[in-house]
Every structure is written in C-alpha cells, then in structure tokens.
Backbone as JSON Lines, residues from 0, in Angstrom:
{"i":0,"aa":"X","n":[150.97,125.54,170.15],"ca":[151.87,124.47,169.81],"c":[153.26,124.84,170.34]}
{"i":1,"aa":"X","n":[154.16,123.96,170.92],"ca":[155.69,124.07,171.49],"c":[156.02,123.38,170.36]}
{"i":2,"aa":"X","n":[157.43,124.12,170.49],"ca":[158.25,123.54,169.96],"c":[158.99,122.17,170.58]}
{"i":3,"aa":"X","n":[159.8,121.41,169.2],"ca":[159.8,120.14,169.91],"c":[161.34,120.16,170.63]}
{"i":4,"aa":"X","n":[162.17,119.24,171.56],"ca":[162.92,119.86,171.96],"c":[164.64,119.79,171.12]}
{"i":5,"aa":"X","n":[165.4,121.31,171.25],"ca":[166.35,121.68,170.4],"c":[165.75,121.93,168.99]}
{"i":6,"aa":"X","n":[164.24,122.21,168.47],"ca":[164.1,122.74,167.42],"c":[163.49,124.38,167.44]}
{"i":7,"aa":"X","n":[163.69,124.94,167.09],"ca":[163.42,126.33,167.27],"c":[162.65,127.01,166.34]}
{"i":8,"aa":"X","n":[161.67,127.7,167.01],"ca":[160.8,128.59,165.8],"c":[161.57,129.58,164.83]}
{"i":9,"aa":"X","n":[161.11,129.37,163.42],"ca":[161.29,130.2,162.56],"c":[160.21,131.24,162.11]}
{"i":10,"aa":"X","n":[160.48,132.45,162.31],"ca":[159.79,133.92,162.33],"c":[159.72,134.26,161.09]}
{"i":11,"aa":"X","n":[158.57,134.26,160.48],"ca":[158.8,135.6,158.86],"c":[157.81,136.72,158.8]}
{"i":12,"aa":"X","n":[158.27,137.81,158.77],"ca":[156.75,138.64,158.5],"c":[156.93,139.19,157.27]}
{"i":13,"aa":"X","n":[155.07,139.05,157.0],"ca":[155.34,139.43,155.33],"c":[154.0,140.57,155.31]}
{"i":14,"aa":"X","n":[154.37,141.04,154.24],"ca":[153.46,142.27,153.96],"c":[151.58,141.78,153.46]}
{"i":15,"aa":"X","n":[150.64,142.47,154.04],"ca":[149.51,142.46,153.71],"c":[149.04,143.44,152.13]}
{"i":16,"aa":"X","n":[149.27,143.07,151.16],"ca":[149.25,143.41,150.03],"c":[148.2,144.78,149.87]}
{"i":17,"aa":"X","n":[147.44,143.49,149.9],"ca":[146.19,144.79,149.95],"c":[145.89,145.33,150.8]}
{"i":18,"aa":"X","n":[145.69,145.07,151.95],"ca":[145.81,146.4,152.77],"c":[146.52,147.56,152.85]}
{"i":19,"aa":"X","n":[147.83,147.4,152.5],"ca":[149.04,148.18,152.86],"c":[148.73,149.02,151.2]}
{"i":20,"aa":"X","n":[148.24,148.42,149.93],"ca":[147.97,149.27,149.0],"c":[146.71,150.09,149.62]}
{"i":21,"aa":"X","n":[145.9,149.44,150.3],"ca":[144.81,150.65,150.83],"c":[145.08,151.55,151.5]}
{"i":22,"aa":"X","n":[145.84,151.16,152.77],"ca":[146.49,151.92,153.56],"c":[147.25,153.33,152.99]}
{"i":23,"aa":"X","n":[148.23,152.88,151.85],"ca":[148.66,154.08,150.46],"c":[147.99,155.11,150.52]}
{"i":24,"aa":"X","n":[147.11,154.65,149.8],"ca":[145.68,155.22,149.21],"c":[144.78,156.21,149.82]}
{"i":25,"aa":"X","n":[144.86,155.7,151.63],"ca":[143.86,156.1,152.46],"c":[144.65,157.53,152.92]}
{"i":26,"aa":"X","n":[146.1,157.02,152.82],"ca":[146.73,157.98,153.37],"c":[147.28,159.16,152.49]}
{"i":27,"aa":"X","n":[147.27,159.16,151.02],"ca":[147.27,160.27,150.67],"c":[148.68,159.93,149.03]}
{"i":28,"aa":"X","n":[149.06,158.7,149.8],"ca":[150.47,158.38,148.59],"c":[150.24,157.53,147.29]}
{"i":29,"aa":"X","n":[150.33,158.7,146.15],"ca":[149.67,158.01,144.86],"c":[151.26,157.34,144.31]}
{"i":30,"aa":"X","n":[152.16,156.86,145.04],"ca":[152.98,156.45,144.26],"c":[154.13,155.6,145.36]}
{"i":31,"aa":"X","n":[154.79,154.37,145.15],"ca":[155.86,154.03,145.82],"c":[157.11,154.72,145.86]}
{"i":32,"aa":"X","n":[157.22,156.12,145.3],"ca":[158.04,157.09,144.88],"c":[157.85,157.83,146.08]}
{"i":33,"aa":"X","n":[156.86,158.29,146.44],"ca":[155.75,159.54,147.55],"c":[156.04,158.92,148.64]}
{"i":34,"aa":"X","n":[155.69,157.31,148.66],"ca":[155.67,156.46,150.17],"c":[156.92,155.97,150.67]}
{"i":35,"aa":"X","n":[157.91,156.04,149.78],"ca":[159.55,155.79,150.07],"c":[160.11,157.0,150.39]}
{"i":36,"aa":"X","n":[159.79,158.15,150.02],"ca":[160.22,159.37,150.98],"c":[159.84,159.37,152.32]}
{"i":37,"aa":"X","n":[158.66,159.42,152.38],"ca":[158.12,159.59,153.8],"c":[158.32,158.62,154.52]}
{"i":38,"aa":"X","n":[158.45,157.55,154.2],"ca":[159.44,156.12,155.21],"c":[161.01,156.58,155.06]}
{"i":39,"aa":"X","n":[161.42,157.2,154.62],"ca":[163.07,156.81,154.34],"c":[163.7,156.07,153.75]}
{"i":40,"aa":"X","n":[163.13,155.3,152.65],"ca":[163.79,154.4,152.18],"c":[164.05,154.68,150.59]}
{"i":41,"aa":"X","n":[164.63,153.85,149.42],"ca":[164.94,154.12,148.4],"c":[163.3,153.55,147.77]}
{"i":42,"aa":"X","n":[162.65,153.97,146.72],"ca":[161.85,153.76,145.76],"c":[161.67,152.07,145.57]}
{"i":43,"aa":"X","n":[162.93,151.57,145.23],"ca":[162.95,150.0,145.0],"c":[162.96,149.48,146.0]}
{"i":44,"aa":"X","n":[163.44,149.61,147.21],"ca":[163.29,148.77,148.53],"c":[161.11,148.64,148.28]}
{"i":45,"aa":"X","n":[160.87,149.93,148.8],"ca":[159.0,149.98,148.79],"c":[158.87,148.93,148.26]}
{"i":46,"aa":"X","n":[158.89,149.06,146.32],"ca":[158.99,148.1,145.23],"c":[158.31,146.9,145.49]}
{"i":47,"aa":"X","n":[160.09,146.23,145.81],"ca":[160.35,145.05,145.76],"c":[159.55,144.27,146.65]}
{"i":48,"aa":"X","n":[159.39,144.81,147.87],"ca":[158.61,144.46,149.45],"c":[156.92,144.73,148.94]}
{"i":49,"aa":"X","n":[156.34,145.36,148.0],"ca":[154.76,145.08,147.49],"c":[154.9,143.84,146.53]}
{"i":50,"aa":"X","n":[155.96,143.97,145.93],"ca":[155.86,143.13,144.99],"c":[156.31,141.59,145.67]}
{"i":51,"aa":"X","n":[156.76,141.38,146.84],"ca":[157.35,140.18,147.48],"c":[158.28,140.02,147.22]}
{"i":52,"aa":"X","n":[159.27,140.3,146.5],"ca":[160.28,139.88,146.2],"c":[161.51,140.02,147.0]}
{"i":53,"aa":"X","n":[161.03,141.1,147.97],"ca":[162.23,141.18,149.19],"c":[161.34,141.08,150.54]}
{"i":54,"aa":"X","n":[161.34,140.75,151.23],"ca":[160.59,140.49,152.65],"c":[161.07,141.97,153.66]}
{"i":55,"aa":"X","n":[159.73,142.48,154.21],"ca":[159.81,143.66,154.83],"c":[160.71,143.1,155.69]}
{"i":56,"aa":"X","n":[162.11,144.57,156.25],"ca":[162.73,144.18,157.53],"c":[162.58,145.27,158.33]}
{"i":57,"aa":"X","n":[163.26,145.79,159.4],"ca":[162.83,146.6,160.07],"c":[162.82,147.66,159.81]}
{"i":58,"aa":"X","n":[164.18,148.4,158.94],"ca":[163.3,149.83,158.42],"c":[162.4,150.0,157.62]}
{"i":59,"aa":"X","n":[161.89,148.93,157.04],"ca":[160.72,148.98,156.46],"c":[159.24,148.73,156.96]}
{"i":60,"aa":"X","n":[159.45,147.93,157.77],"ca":[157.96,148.04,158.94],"c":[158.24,149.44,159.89]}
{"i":61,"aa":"X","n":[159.11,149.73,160.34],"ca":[159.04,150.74,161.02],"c":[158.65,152.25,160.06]}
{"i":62,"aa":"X","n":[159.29,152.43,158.99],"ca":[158.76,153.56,158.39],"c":[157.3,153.44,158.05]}
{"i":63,"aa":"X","n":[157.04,152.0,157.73],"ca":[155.56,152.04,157.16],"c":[154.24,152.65,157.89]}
{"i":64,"aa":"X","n":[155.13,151.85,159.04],"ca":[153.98,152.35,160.47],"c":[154.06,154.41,160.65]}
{"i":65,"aa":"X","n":[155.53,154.31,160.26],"ca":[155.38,156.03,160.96],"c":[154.28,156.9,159.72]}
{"i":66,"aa":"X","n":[155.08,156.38,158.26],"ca":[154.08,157.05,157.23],"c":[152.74,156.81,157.42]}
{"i":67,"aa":"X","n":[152.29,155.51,157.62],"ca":[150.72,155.35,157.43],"c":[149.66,155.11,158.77]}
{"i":68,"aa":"X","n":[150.38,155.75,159.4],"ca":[149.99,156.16,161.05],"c":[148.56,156.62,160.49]}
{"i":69,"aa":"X","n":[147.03,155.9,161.31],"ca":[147.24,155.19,162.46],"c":[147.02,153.52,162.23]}
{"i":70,"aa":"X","n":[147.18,153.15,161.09],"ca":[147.42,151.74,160.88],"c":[148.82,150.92,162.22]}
{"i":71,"aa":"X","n":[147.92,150.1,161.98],"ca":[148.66,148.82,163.15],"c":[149.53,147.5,162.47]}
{"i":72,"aa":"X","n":[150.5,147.4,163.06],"ca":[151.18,146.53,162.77],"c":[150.64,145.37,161.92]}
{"i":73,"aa":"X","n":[149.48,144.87,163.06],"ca":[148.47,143.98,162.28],"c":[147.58,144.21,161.34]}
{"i":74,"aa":"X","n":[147.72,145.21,160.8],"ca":[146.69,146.08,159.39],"c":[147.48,145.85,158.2]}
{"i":75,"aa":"X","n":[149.03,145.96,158.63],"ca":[149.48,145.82,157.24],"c":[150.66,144.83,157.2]}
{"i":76,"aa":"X","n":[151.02,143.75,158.32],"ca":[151.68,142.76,158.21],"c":[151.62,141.74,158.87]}
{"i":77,"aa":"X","n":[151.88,140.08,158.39],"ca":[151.37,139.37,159.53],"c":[152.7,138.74,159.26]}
{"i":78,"aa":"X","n":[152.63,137.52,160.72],"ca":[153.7,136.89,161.07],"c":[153.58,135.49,161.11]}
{"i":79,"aa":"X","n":[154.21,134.9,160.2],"ca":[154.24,133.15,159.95],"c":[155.17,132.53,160.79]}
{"i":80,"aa":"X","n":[154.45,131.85,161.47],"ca":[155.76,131.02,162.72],"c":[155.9,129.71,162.41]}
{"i":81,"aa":"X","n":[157.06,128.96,161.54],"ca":[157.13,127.54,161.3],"c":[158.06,126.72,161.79]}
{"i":82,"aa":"X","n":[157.82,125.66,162.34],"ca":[158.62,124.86,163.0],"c":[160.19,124.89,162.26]}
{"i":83,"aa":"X","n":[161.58,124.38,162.29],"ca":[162.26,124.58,161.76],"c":[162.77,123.42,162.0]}
C-alpha cells in the first residue's frame, strides 16, 4: 500500500511480550533488575516497556538485542505502519 499524496507513514514498534519474556528466560535473566543491567538501562525503563506503558526506543531495542543475542529484531519486536 502507498501512501496517499502529502500523507506520510507513521512508524511504531512495540515489544513482543511473550517472546521477549521467553527470550529472558532462555537467556538466563530471572529478573527485569538482571536484564536492565546487561542492556544499560534503569530497572523501570525494562518495566514500563513489558508492561507497555512506555514504547521501546532505541536504547532499548538496541540493548535488548545485545543482552539476548542471538534473538532477532523480529523475535522480540514488531513494527505497525499506519497511514497518518
């Protein structure tokens, strides 16, 4: 589908819940405490982003990927493209 003309796609990526809790799991982190170290981020950022309440941004897809290596982008987030 194109866009129609002067309207522009709107981008969101959001977290795969359960996967990304499997992904946790598979990888060794019994806690959003354990998995916010090893990404770099604070405890509540992790949090908020399982819980939806903040939408992953880039240091948060990027650490996710480095911690839960060899998961793929598409394993633990997808991308909603809506007309705007």
């Amino acid at each position: 589908m194109t866009a129609a003309a002067g309207a522009r796609p709107k981008y969101a990526v959001f977290l795969r819940a359960n996967s990304f809790g499997r992904a946790m799991t598979l990888a060794g982190f019994r806690s959003d405490y354990a998995l916010a170290k090893a990404m770099g981020l604070n405890r509540s950022t992790v949090k908020r982003v399982r819980t939806g309440e903040l939408m992953p941004g880039p240091g948060f897809i990027a650490g996710a990927l480095k911690a839960l290596s060899p998961m793929a982008f598409e394993d633990l987030f997808v991308v909603d493209v809506s007309e705007e």
